[in-house]
C-alpha positions as CSV (number, residue, x, y, z in Angstrom):
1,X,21.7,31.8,1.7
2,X,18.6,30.4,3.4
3,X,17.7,26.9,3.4
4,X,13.9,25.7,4.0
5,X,11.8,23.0,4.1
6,X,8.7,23.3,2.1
7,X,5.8,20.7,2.0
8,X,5.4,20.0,-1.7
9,X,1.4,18.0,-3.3
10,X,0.7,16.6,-6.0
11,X,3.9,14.3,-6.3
12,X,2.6,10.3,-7.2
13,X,5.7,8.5,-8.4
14,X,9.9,9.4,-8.0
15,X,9.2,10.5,-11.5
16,X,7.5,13.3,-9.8
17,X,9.9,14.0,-7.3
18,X,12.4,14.3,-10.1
19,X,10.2,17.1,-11.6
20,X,9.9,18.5,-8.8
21,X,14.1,19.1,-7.9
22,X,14.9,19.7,-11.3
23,X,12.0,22.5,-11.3
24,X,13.7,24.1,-8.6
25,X,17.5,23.4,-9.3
26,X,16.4,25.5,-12.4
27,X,15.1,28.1,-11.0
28,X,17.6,31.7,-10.6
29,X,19.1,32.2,-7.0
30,X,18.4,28.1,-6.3
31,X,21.7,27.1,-5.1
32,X,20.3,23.1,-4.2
33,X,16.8,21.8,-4.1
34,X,16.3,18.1,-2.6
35,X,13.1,16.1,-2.9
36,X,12.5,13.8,-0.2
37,X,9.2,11.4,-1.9
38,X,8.1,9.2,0.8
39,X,7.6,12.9,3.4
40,X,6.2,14.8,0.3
41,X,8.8,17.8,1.3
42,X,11.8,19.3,-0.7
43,X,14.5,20.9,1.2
44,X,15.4,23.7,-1.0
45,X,19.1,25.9,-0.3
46,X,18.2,29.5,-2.2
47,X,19.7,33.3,-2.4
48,X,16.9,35.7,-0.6
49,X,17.7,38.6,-2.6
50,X,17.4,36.6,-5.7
51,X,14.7,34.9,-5.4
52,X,11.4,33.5,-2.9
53,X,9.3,31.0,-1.9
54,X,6.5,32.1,-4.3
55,X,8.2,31.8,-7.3
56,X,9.0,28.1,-6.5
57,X,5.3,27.8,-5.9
58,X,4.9,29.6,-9.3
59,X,7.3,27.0,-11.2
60,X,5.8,24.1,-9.8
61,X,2.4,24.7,-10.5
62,X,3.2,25.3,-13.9
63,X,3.8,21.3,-14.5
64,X,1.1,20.5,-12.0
65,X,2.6,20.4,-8.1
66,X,2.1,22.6,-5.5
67,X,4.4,24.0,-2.6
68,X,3.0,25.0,0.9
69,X,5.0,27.8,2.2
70,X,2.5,29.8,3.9
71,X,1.6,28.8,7.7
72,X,-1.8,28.4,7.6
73,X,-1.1,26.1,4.7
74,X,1.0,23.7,6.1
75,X,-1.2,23.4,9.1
76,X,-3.8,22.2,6.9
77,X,-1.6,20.0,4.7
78,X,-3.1,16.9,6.7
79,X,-6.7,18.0,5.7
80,X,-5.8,18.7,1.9
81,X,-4.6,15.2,1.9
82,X,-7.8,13.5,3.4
83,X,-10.1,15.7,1.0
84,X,-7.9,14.2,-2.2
85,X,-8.2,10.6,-0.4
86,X,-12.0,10.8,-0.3
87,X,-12.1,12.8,-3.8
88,X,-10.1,9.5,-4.8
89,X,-12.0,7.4,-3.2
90,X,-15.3,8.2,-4.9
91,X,-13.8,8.8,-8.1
92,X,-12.4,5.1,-8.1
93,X,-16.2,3.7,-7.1
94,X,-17.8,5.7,-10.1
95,X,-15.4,5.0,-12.3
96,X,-15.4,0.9,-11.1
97,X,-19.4,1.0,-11.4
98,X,-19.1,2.7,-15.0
99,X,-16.5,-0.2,-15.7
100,X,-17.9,-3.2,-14.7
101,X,-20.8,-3.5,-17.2
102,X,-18.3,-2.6,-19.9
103,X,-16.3,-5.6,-18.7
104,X,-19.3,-8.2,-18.4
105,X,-20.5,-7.3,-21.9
106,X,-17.2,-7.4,-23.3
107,X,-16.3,-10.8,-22.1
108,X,-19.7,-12.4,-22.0
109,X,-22.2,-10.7,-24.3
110,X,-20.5,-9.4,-27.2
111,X,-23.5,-10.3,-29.7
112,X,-25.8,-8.3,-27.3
113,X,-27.8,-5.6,-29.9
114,X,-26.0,-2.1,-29.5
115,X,-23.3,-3.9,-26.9
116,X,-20.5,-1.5,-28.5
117,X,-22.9,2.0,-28.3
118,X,-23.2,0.8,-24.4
119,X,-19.9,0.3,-23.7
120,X,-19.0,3.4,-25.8
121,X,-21.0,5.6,-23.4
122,X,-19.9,3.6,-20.8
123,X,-15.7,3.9,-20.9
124,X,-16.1,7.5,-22.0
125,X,-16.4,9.4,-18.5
126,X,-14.1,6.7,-17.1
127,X,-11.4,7.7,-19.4
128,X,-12.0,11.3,-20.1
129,X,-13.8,12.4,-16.8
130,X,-12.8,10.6,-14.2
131,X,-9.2,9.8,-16.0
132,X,-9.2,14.0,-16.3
133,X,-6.6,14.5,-14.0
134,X,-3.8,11.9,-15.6
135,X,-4.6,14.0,-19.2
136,X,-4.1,17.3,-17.6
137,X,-0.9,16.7,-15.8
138,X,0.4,14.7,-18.5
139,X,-0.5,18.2,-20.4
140,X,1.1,20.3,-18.0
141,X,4.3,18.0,-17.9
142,X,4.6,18.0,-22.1
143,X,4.3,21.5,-22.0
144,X,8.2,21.8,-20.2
145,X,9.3,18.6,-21.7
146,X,9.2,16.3,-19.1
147,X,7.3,13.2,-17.9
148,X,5.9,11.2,-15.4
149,X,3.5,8.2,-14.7
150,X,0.5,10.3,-15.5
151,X,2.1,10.7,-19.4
152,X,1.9,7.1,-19.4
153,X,-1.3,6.5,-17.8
154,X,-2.6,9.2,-20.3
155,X,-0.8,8.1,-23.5
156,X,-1.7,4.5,-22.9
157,X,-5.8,5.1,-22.1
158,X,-5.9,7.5,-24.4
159,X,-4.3,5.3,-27.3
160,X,-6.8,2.4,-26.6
161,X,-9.7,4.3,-26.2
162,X,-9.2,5.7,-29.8
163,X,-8.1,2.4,-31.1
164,X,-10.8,1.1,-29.9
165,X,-13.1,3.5,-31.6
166,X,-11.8,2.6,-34.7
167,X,-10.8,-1.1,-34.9
């Protein structure tokens, strides 16, 4: 048996981590798989003739994570991380200045002509374009019976956006 360290993305809460090491623990020729959350890393024990670092790439990114194996990959972890910071980052200030009319009419001009059209075109791309990424993990997640804080982010937007359409 081999044991490795692999950098592992896409992890946001232990929930994840969890995912993660029982992704891998499933997987054939896996003798042990440990997530370590706060380095982002998973220290996985495996049978070479059995099984490869590819296929635990493979299994991971079917519920929505990643695993670096590859060199030139983990040298540019650092990078892949400041790109999603500044992705993040400008996300969260479109999605803030799409929000914060939606707020001021909601709380002080509710009698405003059309206030509910505005703020209907106004919450949408929050929740459904900017909020993408929570619906499509949470997606990926259901699809091998499993959950994380993105189901709930996901569930919970998505329940009072509709209810909101309706009530």
């Amino acid at each position: 048996t081999i044991k490795n360290n692999f950098p592992v993305t896409g992890m946001s809460c232990a929930a994840c981590a969890a995912s993660v090491e029982s992704m891998l623990n499933n997987q054939p020729g896996v003798v042990a798989a440990t997530v370590n959350f706060a380095a982002s890393s998973v220290w996985v024990e495996y049978q070479t003739g059995e099984t490869n670092p590819s296929k635990f790439r493979e299994a991971l990114q079917s519920v929505g994570y990643d695993l670096l194996f590859d060199e030139n990959e983990m040298s540019k972890q650092e990078e892949i991380k400041q790109h999603e910071s500044v992705i993040l980052k400008r996300k969260t200030l479109f999605a803030g200045l799409f929000a914060l009319p939606v707020f001021l009419i909601g709380m002080f001009a509710m009698n405003m002509p059309y206030a509910n059209w505005i703020m209907l075109v106004l919450a949408t791309p929050v929740v459904f374009w900017f909020g993408r990424g929570f619906f499509i993990t949470a997606w990926k997640q259901l699809k091998h019976g499993k959950t994380n804080m993105d189901t709930l982010v996901a569930l919970s937007t998505g329940i009072a956006y509709f209810f909101s359409l309706f009530n």
